[in-house]
One Martini backbone bead per residue (centre of mass of N, CA, C, O) as a GRO file, in nm:
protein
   73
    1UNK     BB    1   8.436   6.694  30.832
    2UNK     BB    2   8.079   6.684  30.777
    3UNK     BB    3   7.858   6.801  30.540
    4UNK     BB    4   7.640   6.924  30.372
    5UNK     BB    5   7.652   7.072  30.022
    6UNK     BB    6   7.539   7.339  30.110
    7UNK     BB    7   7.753   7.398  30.355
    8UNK     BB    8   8.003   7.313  30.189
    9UNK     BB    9   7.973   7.557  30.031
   10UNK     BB   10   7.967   7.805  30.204
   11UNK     BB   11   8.245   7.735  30.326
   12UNK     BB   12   8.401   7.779  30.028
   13UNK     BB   13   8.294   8.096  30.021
   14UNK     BB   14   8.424   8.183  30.296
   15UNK     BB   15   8.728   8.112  30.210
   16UNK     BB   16   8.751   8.259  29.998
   17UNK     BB   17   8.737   8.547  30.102
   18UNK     BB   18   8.961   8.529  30.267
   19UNK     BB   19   9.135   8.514  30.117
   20UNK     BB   20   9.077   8.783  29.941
   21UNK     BB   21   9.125   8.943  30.209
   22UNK     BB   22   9.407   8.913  30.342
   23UNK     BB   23   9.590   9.123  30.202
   24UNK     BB   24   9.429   9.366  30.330
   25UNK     BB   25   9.386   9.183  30.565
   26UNK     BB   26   9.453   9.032  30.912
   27UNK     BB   27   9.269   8.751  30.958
   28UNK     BB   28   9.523   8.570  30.980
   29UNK     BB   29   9.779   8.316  30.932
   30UNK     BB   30   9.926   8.277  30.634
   31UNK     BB   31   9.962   7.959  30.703
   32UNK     BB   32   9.653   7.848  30.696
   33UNK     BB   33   9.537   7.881  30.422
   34UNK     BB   34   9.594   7.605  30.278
   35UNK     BB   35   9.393   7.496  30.577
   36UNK     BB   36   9.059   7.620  30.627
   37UNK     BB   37   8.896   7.374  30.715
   38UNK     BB   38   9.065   7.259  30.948
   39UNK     BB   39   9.197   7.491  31.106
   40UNK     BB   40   8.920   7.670  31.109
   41UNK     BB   41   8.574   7.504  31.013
   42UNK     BB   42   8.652   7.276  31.223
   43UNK     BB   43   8.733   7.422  31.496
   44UNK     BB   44   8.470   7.574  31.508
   45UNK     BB   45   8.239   7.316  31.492
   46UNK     BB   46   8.297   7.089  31.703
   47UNK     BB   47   8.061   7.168  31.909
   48UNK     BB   48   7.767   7.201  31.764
   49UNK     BB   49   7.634   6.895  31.835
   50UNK     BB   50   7.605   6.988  32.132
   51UNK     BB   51   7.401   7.209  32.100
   52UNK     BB   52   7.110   7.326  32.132
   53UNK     BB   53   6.860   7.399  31.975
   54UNK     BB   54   6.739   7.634  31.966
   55UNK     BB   55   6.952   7.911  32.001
   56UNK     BB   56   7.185   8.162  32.130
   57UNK     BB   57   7.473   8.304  32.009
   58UNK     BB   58   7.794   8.441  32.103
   59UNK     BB   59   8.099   8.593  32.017
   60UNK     BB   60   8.362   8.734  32.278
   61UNK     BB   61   8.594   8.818  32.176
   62UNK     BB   62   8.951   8.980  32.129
   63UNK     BB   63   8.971   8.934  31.804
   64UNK     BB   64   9.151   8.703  31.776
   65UNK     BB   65   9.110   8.467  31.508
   66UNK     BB   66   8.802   8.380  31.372
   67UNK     BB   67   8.608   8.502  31.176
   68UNK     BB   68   8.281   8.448  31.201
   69UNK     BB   69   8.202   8.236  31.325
   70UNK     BB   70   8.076   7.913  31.243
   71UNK     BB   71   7.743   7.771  31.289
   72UNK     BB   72   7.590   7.439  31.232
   73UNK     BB   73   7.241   7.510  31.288
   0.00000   0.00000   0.00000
């Protein structure tokens, strides 16, 4: 996926911060850490052009996933 400059930078900088924590937490799946864009920042995000502008949303996952969903509106 495409995103403007400075969310690719936030998404790269939380990106590290994942690395960063994984081996204290076991925030992901060991095997994904490798493609954290694609895996995680891309799959979480692709639906988010179709959500309506000004809206909030919450995310109550069941705990396993992806930490903190990012969704760039």
């Amino acid at each position: 996926m495409k995103y403007d400059a400075e969310l690719q930078d936030k998404f790269e900088k939380y990106a590290q911060l994942l690395r960063d924590w994984q081996p204290r937490v076991n925030l992901v799946a060991p095997s994904t850490l490798g493609d954290i864009q694609h895996r995680h920042i891309d799959d979480s995000t692709q639906l988010a052009g179709y959500l309506p502008k000004n809206i909030t949303i919450i995310d109550l996952g069941s705990g396993a996933g992806f930490p903190a969903v990012p969704c760039p509106r």
